[in-house]
Every structure is written in C-alpha cells, then in structure tokens.
Residue frames as qw, qx, qy, qz and C-alpha x, y, z in Angstrom:
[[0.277, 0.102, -0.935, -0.198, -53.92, 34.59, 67.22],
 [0.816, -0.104, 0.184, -0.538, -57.83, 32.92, 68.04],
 [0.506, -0.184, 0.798, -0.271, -57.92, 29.36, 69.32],
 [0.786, 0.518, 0.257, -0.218, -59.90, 28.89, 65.76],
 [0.518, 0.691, -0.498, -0.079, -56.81, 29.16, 63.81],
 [0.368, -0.417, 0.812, -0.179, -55.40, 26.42, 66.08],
 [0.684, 0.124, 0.629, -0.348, -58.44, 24.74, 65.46],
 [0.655, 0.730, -0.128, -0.148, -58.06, 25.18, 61.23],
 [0.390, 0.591, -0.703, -0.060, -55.10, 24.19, 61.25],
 [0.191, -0.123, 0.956, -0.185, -55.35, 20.56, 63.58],
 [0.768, 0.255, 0.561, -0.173, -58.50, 19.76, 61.56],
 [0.647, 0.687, -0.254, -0.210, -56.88, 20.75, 58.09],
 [0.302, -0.536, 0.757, -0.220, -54.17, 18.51, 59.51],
 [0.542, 0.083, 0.814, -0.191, -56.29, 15.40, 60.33],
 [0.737, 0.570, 0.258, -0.255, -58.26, 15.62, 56.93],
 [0.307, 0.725, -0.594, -0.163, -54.66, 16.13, 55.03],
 [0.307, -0.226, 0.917, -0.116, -53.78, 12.48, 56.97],
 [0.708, 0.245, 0.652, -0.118, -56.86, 10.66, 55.90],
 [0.553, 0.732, -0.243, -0.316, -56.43, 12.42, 52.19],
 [0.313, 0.666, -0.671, -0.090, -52.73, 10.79, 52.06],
 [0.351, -0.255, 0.900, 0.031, -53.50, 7.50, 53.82],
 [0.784, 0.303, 0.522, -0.141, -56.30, 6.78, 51.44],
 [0.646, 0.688, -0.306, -0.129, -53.56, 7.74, 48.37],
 [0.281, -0.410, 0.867, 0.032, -51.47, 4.49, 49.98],
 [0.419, 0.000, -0.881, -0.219, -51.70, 0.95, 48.46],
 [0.139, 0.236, 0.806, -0.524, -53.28, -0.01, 52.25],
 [0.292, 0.484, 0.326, -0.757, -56.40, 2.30, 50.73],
 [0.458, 0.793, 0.232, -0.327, -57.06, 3.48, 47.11],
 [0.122, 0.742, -0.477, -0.455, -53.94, 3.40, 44.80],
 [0.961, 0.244, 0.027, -0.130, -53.88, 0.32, 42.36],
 [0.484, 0.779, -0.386, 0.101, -50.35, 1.33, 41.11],
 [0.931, -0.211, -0.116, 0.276, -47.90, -0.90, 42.07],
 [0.439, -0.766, 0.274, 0.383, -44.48, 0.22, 43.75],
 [0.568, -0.097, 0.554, 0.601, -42.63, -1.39, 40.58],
 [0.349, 0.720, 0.441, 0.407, -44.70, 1.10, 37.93],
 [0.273, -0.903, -0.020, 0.330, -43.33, 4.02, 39.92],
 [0.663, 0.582, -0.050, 0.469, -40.85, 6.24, 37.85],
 [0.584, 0.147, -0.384, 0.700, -37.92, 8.11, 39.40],
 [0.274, -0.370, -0.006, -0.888, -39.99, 11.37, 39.59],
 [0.695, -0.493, -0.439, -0.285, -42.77, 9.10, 41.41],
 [0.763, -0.278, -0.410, 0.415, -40.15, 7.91, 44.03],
 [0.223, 0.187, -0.226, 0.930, -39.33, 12.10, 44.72],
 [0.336, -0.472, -0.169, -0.797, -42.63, 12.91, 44.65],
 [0.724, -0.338, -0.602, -0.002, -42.90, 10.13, 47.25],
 [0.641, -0.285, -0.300, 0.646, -40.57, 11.72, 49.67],
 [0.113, -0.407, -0.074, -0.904, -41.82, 15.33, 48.91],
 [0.573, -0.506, -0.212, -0.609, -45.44, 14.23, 50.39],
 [0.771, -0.459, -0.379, 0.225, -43.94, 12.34, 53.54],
 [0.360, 0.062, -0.270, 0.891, -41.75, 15.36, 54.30],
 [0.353, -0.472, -0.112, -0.800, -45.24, 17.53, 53.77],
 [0.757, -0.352, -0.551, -0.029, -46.65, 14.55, 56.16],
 [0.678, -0.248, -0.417, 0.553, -44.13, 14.90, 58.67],
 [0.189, 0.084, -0.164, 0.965, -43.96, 18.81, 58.69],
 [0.454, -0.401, -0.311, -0.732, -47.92, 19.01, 59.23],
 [0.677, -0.622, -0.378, -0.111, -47.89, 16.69, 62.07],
 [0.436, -0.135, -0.381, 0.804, -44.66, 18.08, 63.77],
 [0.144, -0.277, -0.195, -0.930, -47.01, 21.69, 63.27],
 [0.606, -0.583, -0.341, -0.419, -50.23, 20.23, 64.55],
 [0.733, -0.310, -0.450, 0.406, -48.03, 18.93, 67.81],
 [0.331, -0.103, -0.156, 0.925, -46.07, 22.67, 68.37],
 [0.024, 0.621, 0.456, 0.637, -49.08, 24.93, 67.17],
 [0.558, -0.648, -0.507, 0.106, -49.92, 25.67, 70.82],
 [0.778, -0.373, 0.084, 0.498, -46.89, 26.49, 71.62],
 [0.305, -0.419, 0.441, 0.732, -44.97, 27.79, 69.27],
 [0.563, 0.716, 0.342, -0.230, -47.70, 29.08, 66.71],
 [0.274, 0.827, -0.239, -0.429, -45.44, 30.96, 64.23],
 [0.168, -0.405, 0.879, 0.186, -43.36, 27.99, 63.72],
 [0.532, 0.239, 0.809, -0.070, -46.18, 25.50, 63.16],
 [0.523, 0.781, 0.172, -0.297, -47.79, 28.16, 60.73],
 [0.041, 0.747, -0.506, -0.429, -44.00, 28.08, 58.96],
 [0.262, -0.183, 0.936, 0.150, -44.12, 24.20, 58.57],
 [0.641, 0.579, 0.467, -0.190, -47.83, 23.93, 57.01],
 [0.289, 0.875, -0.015, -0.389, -47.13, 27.01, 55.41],
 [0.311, 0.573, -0.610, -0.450, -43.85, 24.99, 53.51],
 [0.430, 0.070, 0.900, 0.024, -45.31, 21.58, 53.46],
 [0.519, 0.710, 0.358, -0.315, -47.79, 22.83, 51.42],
 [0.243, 0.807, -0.417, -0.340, -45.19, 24.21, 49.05],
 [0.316, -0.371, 0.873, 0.023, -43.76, 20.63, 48.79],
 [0.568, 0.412, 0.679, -0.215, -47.22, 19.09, 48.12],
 [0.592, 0.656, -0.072, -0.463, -47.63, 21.00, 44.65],
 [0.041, 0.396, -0.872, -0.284, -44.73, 19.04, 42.59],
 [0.244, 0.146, 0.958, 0.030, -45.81, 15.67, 43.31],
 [0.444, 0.612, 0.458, -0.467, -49.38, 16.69, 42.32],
 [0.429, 0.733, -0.219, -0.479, -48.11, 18.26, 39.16],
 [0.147, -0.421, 0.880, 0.162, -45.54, 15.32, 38.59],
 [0.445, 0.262, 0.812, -0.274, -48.89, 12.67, 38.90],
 [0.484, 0.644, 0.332, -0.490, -51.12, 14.81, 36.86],
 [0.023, 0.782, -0.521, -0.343, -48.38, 14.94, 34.24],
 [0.972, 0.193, 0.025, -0.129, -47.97, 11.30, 34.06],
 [0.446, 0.544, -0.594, 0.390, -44.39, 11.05, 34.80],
 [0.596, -0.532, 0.417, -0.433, -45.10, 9.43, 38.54],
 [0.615, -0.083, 0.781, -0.068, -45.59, 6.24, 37.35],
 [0.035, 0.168, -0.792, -0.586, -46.05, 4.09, 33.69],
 [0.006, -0.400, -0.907, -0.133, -49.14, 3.89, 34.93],
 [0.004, -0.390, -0.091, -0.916, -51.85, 6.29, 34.86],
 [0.191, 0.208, 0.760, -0.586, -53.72, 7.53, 37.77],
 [0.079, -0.563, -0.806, -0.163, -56.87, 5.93, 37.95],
 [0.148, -0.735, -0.359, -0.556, -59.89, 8.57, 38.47],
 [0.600, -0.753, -0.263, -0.064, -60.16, 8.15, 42.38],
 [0.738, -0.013, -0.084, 0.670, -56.72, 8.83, 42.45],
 [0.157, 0.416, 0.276, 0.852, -57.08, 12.25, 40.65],
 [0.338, -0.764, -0.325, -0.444, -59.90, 13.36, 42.36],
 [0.798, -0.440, -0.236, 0.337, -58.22, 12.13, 45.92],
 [0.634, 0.047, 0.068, 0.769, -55.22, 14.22, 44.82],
 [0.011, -0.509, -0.163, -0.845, -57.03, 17.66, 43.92],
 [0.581, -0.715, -0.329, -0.209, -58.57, 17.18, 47.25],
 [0.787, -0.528, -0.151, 0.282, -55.46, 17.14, 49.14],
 [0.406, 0.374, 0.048, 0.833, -54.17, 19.91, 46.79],
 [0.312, -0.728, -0.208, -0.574, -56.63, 22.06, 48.09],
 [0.593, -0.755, -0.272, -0.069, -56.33, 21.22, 51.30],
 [0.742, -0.161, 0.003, 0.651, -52.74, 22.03, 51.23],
 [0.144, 0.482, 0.213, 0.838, -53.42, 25.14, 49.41],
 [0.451, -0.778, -0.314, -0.304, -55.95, 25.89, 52.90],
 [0.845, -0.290, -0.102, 0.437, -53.02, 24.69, 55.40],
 [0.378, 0.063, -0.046, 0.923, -50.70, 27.80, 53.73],
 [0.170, -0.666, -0.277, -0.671, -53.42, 30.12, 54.11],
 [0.604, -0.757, -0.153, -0.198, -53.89, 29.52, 57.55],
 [0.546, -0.306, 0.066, 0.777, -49.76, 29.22, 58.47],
 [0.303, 0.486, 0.114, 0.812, -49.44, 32.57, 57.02],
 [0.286, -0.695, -0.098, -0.652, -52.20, 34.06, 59.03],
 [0.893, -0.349, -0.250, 0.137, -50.62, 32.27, 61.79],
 [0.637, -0.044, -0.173, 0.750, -47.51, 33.71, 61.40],
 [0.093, -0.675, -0.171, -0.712, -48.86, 37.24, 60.55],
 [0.518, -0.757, -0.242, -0.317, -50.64, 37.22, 63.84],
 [0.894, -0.125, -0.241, 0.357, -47.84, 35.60, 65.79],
 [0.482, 0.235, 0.025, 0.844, -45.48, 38.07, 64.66],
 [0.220, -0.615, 0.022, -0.757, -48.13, 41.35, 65.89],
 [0.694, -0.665, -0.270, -0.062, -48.30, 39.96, 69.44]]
C-alpha cells in the first residue's frame, strides 16, 4: 500500500462531498422534495449511505486500509441505482434539469474512481 492511494482515496472523497452537496436544494437542485417519487426517496438513502460509507473510509483508511478500500469500494456500488433511477426519470415528476445531469455523471465517475482505488487497496492490503 503507497501513502498515494491514501491520498486518492481522501481527495476522491472530498470531491465526492462537494459533487453531492452541490446535488442538495442548499446548492443546485430546483426539484422540490414534494416532486420526489418513491424510487427518488430510495435513491435518496442509497447516496447518504454511499455518503456515510466514504467518510467513515476516509476516517479508518490509515488504519485499517482494507476496510476503508471495502466501504468506497461498496458505496460506489450503491451510487449506480440512484444515478440510473434519475437518468430514467422515475426520481422525481420532474425532470432533471441539465446541471443536474451533468453534476450526476460527475459523481458517477467519481464513484466509479473510489472502487478502483478500494480494490487496489484491498489487493495490496491483503499482500502485506
């Protein structure tokens, strides 16, 4: 394990945070809470579980590398639904606006970077 994969994974981290607070009402979503459809209100609680399993990961990573690289590595897995759910048009009765979309394929990606690097996290982990 190199001190750069630490580092790849606490800045894919911090950019995953600013991705999801600017897809809040506080930021960049127009959609109101009442246009949300059932699916919207899972897909909600998919991406605050990814939330919550990326920063418990960035906290342990030190530590306990294989573990952190397990929690990216299934937040990320979490993160696709909701994406697909949005893109779909079954989140809400409203469609997402452009900046939404775009916002969203950004923070797919970066979720899709997050399992790359918990894998090679664990990989390594696992050969020490």
């Amino acid at each position: 394990m190199t001190v750069s994969r630490l580092a790849q994974l606490r800045s894919l981290v911090i950019v995953h945070l600013a991705w999801t607070f600017l897809l809040t009402p506080l930021a960049l979503e127009p959609r109101p809470f009442s246009s949300f459809n059932p699916l919207g209100f899972v897909s909600l609680a998919l991406i605050f579980t990814t939330v919550a399993l990326d920063v418990i990961a960035f906290v342990i990573v030190r530590g306990r590398p294989r573990l952190a690289g397990t929690l990216v590595a299934i937040g990320a897995l979490l993160f696709a639904p909701p994406f697909g759910v949005d893109q779909a048009g079954l989140f809400s009765t409203i469609p997402a606006p452009t900046q939404i979309t775009i916002l969203e394929g950004a923070a797919l990606i970066t979720q899709i970077l997050l399992f790359v690097v918990g894998m090679r996290l664990r990989r390594e982990s696992a050969a020490r």
